[in-house]
LOTOR-523732 format. One record per residue (C-alpha): residue in three letters; y, x, z. Coordinates in steps of 0.001 Angstrom, whole numbers, plus 500000, padded with zeros to 6 digits. Layout:
alaYXZ;...
***
This chain:
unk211142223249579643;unk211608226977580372;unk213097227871577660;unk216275226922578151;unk216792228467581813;unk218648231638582342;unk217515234760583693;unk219120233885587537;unk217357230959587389;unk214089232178586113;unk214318234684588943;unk214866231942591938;unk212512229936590569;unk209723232943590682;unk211206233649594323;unk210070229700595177;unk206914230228593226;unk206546232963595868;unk207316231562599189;unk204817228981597695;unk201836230736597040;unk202273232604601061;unk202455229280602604;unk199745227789600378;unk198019231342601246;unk198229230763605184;unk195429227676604614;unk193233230156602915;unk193137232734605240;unk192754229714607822;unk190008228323606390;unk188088231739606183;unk188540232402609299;unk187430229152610419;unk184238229935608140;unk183103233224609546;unk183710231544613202;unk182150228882612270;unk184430226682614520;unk188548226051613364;unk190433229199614300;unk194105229893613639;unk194811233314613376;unk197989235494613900;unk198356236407610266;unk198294232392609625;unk201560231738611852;unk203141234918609711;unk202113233804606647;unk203606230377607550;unk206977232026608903;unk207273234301605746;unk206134231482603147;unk208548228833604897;unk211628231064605373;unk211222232035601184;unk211235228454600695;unk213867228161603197;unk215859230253601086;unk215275228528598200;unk216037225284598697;unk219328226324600670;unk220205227723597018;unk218889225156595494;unk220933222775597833;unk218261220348598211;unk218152218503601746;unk215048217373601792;unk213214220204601146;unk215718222188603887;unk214784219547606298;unk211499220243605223;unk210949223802605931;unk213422225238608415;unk212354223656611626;unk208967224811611207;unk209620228519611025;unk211459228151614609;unk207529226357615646;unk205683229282613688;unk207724231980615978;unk207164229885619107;unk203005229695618383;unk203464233671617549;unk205007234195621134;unk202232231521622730;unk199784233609621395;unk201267236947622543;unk202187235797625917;unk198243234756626174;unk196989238405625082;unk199258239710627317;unk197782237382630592;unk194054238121629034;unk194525242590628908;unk196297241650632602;unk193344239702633748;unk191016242250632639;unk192456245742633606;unk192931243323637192;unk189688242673637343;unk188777246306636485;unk190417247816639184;unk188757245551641262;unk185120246622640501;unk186055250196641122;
***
């Protein structure tokens, strides 16, 4: 079956191999997490795994012109930024919160 691709190809098809194995990676660092918490936890590096693996694939099926799989994976990376800038926004309230509430017990 391989044998009879060219070099290009060989090399898109290891760049979709790629964008797989990050987006199948983001479940794995997921479910670790999850483990050591021992409750479900989704961490920061999950939403950038998820926005790099997605966007590769992204890529890749825009050269591969395949609709499906377009429709597939570019909306989510707009979600994955969006969750990135939830969480950011929330750290951002929290360190307020708390240097607030410092200055108060001073």
């Amino acid at each position: 079956m391989l044998q009879n691709i060219s070099t290009k190809e060989a090399m898109w098809i290891l760049f979709g191999l790629i964008g797989q194995l990050m987006f199948t990676g983001r479940f794995v660092i997921q479910w670790i997490a999850s483990e050591r918490a021992k409750m479900s936890v989704v961490t920061k590096s999950f939403w950038l795994f998820s926005i790099l693996g997605s966007s590769v694939l992204s890529v890749y099926a825009i050269y591969r012109k395949d609709p499906v799989f377009i429709l597939g994976q570019v909306p989510g990376i707009f979600i994955y930024i969006r969750n990135l800038v939830i969480m950011r926004n929330n750290e951002r309230s929290r360190r307020a919160a708390s240097a607030a509430s410092n200055t108060r017990d001073m």
